[in-house]
N, C-alpha and C positions, 0 to 999 in steps of 0.2 A: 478772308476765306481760310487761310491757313491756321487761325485762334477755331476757326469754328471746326473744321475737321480736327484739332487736338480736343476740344469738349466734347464731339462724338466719341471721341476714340475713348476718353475717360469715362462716359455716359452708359457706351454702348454695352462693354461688359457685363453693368448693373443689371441689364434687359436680358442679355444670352444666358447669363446664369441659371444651373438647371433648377428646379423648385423642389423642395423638398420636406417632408413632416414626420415628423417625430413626436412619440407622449410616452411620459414616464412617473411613475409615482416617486416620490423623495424616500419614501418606505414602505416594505411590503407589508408590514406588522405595525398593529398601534392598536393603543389602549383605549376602550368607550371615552369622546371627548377630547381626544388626544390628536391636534389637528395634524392632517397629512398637506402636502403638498401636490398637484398632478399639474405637471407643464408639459405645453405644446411647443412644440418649437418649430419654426418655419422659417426655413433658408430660401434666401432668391428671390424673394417676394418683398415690394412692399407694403403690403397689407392684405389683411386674408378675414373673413367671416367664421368663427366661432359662435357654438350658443352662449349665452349669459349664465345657465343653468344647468345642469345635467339631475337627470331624473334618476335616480336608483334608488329602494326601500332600502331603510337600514341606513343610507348615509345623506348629508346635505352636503350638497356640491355647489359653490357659487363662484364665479369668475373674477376676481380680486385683480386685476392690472394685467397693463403688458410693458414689457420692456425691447428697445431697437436697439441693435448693437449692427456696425458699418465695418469692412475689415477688405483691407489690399491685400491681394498676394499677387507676385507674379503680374505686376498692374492688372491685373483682375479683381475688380470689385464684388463682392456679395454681403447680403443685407441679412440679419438674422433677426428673428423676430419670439418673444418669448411671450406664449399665454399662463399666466398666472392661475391655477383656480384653487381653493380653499376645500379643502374633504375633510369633514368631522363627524367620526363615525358619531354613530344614534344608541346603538345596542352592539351586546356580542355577537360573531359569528364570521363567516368567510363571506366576502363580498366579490363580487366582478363589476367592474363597471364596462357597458359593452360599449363597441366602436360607434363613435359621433363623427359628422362629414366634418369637413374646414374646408370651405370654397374660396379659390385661392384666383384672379382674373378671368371668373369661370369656369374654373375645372372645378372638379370636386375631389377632393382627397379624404382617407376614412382613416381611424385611429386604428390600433391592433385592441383588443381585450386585454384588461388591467385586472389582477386581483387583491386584495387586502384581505388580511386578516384580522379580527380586530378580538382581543382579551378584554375583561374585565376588568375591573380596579380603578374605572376613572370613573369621571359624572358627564352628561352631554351638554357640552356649550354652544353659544352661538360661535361662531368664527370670527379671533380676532381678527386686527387690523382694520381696512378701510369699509368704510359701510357697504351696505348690499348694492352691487350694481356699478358699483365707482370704478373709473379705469386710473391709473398710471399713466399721467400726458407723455408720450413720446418725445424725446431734445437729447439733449448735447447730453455725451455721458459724463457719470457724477467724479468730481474729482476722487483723486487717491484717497485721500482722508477718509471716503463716503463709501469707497467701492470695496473695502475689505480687501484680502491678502491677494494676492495674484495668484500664488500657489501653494500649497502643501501638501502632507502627506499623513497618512494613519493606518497605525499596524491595527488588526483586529484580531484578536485569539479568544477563544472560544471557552478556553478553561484556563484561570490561572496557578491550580493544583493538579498536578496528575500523577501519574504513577508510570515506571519504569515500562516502556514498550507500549505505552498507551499514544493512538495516533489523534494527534490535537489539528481540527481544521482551523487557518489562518486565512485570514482576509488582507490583503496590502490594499489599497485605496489611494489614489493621487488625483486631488485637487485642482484642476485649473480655471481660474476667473472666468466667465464663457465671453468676456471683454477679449480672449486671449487668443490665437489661433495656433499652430504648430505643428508639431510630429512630437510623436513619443515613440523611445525603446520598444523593441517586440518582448524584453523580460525583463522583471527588476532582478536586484542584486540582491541576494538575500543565501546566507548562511551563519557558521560557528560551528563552533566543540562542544560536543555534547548531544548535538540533535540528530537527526537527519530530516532532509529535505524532499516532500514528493514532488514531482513535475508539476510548471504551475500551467494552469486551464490558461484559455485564450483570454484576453483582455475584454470584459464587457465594458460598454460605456454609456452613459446615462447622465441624464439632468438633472441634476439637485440644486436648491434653495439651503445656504448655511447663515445661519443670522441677516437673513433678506437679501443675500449674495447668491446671485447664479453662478452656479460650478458645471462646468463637466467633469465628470466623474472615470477615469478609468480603472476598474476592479480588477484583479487575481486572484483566486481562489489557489491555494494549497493546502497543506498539512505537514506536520513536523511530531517526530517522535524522540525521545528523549531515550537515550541509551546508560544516562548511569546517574545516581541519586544525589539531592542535594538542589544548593539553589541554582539553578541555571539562569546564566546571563545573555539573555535574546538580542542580537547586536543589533543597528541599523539597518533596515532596507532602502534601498537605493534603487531611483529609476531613472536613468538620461534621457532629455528633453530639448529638442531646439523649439523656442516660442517665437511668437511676431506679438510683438507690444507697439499699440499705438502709438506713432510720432508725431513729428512736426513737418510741415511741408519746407522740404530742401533749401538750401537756398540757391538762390540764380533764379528762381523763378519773376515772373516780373509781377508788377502790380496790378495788373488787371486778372492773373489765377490767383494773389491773393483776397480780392476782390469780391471771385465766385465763393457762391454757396456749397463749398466741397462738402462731404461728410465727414463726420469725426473717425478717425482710423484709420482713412485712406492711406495714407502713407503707415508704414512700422517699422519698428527697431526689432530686428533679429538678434536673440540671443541664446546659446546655448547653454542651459542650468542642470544640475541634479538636487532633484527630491530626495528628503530623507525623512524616515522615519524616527518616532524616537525610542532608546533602548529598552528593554525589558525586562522583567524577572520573572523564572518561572518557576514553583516549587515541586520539586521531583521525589515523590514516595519511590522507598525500594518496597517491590511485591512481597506479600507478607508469610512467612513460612508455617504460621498455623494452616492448618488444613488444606496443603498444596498436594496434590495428586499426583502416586507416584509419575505417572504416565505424561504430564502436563510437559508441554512441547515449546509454549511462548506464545500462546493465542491472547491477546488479551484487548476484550473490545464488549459486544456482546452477539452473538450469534445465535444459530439453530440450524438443526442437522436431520436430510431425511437422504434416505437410500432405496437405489435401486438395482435387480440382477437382470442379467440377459447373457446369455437364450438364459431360459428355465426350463430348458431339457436338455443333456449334452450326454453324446456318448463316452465312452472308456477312452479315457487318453483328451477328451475335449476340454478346452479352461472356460470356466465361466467367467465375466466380471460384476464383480462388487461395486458397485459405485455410488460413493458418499460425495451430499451436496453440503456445504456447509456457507450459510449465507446469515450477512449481517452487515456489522458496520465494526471496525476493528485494524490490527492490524495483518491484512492479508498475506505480506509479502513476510512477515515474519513465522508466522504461525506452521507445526508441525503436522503431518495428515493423523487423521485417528486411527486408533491402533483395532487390530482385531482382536476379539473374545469367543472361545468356543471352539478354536480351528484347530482344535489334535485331527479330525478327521478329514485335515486340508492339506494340499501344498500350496502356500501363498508365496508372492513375489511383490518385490518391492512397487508401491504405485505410482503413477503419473500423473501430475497434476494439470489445475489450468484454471485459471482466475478471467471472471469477466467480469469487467466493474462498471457499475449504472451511475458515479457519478465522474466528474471532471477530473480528478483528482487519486483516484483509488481506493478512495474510505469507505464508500459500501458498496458491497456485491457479492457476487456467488463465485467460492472454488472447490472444484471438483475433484475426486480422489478417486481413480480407478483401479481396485483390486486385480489383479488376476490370481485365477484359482483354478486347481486340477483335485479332482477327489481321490484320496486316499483308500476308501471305501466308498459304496453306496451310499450317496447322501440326500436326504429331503428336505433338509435347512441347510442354509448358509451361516458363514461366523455371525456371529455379533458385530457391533461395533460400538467403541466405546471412543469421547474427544472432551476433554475438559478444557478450558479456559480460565480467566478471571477477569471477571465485571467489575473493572474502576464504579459506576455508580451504586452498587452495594458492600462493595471491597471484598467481597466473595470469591472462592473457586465455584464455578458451575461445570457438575459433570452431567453430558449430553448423551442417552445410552441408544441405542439402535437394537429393537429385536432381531432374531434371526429371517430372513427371509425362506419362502417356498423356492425347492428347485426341486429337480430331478436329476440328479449326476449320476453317474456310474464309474466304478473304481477303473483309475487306471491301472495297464498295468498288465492285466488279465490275459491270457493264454490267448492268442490267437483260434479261431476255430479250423479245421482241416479245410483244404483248399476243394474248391470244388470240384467233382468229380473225382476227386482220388478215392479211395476204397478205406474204412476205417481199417484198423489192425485185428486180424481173427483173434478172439479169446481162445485163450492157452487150451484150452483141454481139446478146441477142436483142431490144435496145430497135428499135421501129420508127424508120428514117428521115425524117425531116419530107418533106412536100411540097411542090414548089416551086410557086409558083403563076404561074400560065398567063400567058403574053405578056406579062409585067413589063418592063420596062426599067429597072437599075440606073440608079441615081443617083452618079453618079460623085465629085460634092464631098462624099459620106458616106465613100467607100470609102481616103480620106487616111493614112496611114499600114498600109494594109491589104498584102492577096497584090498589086493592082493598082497600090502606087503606095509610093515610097523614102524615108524621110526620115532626118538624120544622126544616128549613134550617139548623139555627145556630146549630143544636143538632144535627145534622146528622155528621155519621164517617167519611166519603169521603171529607167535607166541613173541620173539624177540620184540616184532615191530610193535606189539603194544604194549610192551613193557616201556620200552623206551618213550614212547608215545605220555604213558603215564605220568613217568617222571619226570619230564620236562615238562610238564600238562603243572604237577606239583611245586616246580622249580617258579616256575612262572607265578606260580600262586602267592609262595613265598614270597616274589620281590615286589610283586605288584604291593603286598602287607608290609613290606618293610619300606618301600617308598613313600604308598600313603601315609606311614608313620613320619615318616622323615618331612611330607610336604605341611603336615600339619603342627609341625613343632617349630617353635620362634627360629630357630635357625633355617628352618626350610621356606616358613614364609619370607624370613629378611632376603632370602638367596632369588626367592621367587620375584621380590619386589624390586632386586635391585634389578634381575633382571628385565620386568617391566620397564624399568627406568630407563636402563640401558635401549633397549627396542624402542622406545616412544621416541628419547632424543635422538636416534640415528632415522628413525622413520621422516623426521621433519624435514629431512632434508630430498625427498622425492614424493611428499604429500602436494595433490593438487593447492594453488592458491588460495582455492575459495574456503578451502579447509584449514587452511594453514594455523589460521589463530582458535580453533576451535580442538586442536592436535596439542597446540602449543598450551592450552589453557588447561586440558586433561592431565599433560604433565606436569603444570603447576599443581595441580589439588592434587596429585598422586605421592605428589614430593614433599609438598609443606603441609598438607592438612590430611592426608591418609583417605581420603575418598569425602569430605568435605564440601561445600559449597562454595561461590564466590566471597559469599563475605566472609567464613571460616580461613580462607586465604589469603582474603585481605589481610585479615587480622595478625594472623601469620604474617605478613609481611611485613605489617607495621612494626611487632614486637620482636624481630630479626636481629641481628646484628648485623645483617648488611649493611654498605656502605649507601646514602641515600641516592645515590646516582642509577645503583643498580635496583636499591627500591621505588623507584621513578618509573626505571623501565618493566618492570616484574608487576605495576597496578596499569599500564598501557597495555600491556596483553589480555589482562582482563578483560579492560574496558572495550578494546579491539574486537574482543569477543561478543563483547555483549552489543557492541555497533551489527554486527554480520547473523546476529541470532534475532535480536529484538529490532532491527530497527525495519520499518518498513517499505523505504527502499531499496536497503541490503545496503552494506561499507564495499568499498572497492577492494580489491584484490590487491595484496601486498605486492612491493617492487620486488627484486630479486636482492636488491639490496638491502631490503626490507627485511626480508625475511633472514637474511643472513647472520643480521644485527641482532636479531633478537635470537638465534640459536646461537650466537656467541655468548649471550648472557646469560642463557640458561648452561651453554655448557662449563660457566665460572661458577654459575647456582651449584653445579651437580657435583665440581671439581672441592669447593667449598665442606659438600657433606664427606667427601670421599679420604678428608683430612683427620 
């Protein structure tokens, strides 16, 4: 009695286990010919009704085997069950395959809708492997030798060329034998120098067939942008994993449970492992300065840009807004708003933005740019807009232009009108004449300089005050002439520049963080390349006489920079100590020229 309530208890789980169905294609893409894989998967069950055949034009679908895999957890047994079927597209085009039942101890359970796409370039075969119709007998699983790797991992990158601020989508993929049960990490591990890293999308997971091995699949989706040129070295990703690997039944058990017909798996060995990927190379173009627009902000992906205003009637004093949509695939989080064209008869103010991204990841979607604007005068267009970029796939600047839009403004600004009810002001001719009053007798020592009495030009108030007036009027003339003479002669500019220099490196130290290396980088080019670019500074730095310590840290400001311009997550904001260190070095750069 007591052997038979232990085989219930081992039994019984097998039964209470919930039932469950899953179908997935091995790939969403394949070539005319180019056989796909689509498995079913049925947990909880020991056998389930599938068709032999699925019907769709455009593809041949036939049921190629099944495989049983047995698995303890937590002595809780469950039974997995894997339907094999063979899809070899026919011709080009997009296919769906729609939901088929799988009746499962009489339930009926329905697939979800599968699509494929299928390219050109192949020819249409029959379906390798086992003939039409043939199953895969169900038994013991195949030894190690048979069953292929237990686990691995695969980086997938999208481009192996890119260009400076160009946002590259990445795939990580991790491997598990579906022999295999466990838990995995909520994120893999994945950085370096040089890139940045978007947030990665939630973990899909799927069934795959790899050299006739069932895998479950767990996927991440990101993206990675590269902040400075040259071959970039893409490190390992890494994901932590506890598995349950089929064991051996314990010992102490007696001979009559090794006896029974347990299932294979029942027992497992718990192990805790990390997956890794393997390293990479990635070739980084710097953007190229033929035909780069003054205006160009660090968009670079490809886009397109349409706008719109509201109200489109506003009165005196009222702001309209301008608002530019700029939507693509690129990098969003790097990229400048576009700039106005046309607006002398505007007041504009700086815009606000706002990014809303359609996929996992950040890589495409729409950001918006909203002008505010107050009229100068009457106006019945709005500015222009103008937003250039550069398209890694033609290696081009694209400049995106925006006509002017219809409004209705009115200047602000404008005089008030009289309140109501008040009275306007009588014109002069019909103001009444004062009255003079009766038998007065002027007073003659008031009337001094008046109709009744002379005094000299030169002596007079009104004569001094514009003479004085003049001449200072003159003086002013003068210095204004001999300063812009002086700001424009090499003494005036070195005085003017040193004092830029002066104001930049004192300014760094009460500039917000997020600015800090974009402050710090302007006074680099001001200092060693005279208004120059990054790599006119670099250059500069190379051919220095600095000590290389301090040229170390003088090409990290750069780079610093170009992480918090181009990259598409943005760089983090310097420590305090951070920033300290590097206006030390600059202030040895400055002390240096000042020798």
């Amino acid at each position: 009695m007591k052997r038979a309530f232990l085989i219930l208890a081992l039994i019984l789980p097998l039964c209470l286990h919930a039932q469950e169905v899953a179908a997935g294609l091995s790939a969403n893409q394949a070539q005319v010919g180019e056989p796909v894989q689509l498995m079913v998967t049925v947990r909880g069950a020991r056998g389930a009704e599938v068709p032999e055949k699925l019907s769709v034009k455009g593809l041949q679908i036939n049921l190629a085997g099944r495989s049983t895999q047995f698995e303890m957890r937590n002595f809780k047994m469950s039974s997995t069950l894997t339907y094999t079927y063979i899809v070899v597209p026919l011709f080009e085009g997009e296919f769906s395959i729609p939901p088929f039942d799988v009746n499962i101890e009489g339930k009926s359970f329905r697939t979800q809708v599968m699509n494929l796409s299928v390219r050109g370039g192949g020819q249409a075969q029959q379906a390798p492997g086992l003939p039409q119709g043939s199953q895969i007998p169900s038994g013991p699983p195949p030894s190690s030798a048979d069953e292929g790797d237990p686990f691995f991992a695969d980086l997938i990158l999208s481009k192996k060329k890119v260009f400076v601020g160009e946002v590259v989508p990445v795939e990580l993929r991790f491997y598990f034998n579906s022999r295999i049960g466990g838990q995995v990490g909520e994120r893999p591990n994945f950085g370096g120098e040089g890139f940045t890293v978007q947030k990665f999308s939630n973990a899909v997971k799927r069934e795959q067939v790899v050299n006739g091995t069932n895998y479950t699949v767990f996927s991440f989706q990101s993206a990675i942008t590269a902040v400075k040129s040259g071959t970039l070295e893409i490190p390992e990703a890494s994901l932590e994993a506890r598995l349950q690997f089929p064991g051996k039944m314990p010992q102490g058990f007696d001979s009559f449970f090794n006896n029974l017909p347990l299932p294979q798996g029942m027992f497992s060995d718990n192990r805790d492992v990390t997956l890794k990927t393997k390293p990479m190379q990635l070739e980084v173009l710097p953007l190229p300065k033929d035909g780069k627009p003054e205006d160009f902000s660090g968009a670079v992906g490809k886009f397109t840009m349409d706008a719109s205003v509201s109200p489109k009637k506003a009165a005196a004093g009222e702001p309209v807004t301008l608002k530019a949509s700029v939507s693509g695939q690129g990098n969003f989080e790097g990229m400048g708003s576009p700039v106005l064209t046309g607006d002398e008869g505007w007041r504009s103010y700086p815009p606000t933005d706002k990014f809303q991204s359609t996929d996992a990841v950040g890589f495409t979607g729409e950001k918006t740019f909203e002008f505010p604007l107050i009229a100068r005068q009457d106006q019945t267009r709005t500015p222009g807009l103008r937003f250039s970029y550069f398209d890694p796939s033609t290696e081009k600047y694209i400049v995106l232009t925006q006509d002017p839009l219809d409004v209705n403004a009115k200047a602000g600004g404008a005089a008030a009108p009289a309140a109501s009810g008040t009275p306007a002001a009588a014109p002069l001719a019909n103001k009444p004449a004062p009255t003079s009053s009766p038998a007065s007798t002027p007073d003659v020592t008031a009337m001094a300089g008046g109709a009744s009495s002379w005094t000299s030009l030169l002596v007079r108030k009104e004569f001094l005050i514009a003479n004085a007036s003049l001449a200072v009027a003159w003086l002013a003339v003068l210095l204004i002439l001999s300063l812009r003479k002086f700001t424009r002669s090499r003494a005036g500019l070195e005085l003017a520049r040193r004092k830029h220099l002066k104001d930049a490196l004192g300014a760094l130290q009460g500039v917000e963080p997020t600015a800090f290396y974009e402050k710090a980088r302007d006074y680099l080019i001001l200092r060693l390349s005279n208004g120059g670019d990054d790599l006119d500074t670099a250059a500069r730095i190379d051919s220095s006489a600095l000590p290389p310590e301090i040229k170390a840290s003088l090409h990290q400001v750069i780079e610093r920079h170009g992480e918090s311009k181009y990259a598409a997550g943005g760089a983090p904001p310097p420590s305090a100590e951070e920033r300290q260190a590097v206006i030390s070095i600059l202030k040895s750069l400055e002390a240096s020229y000042e020798k």
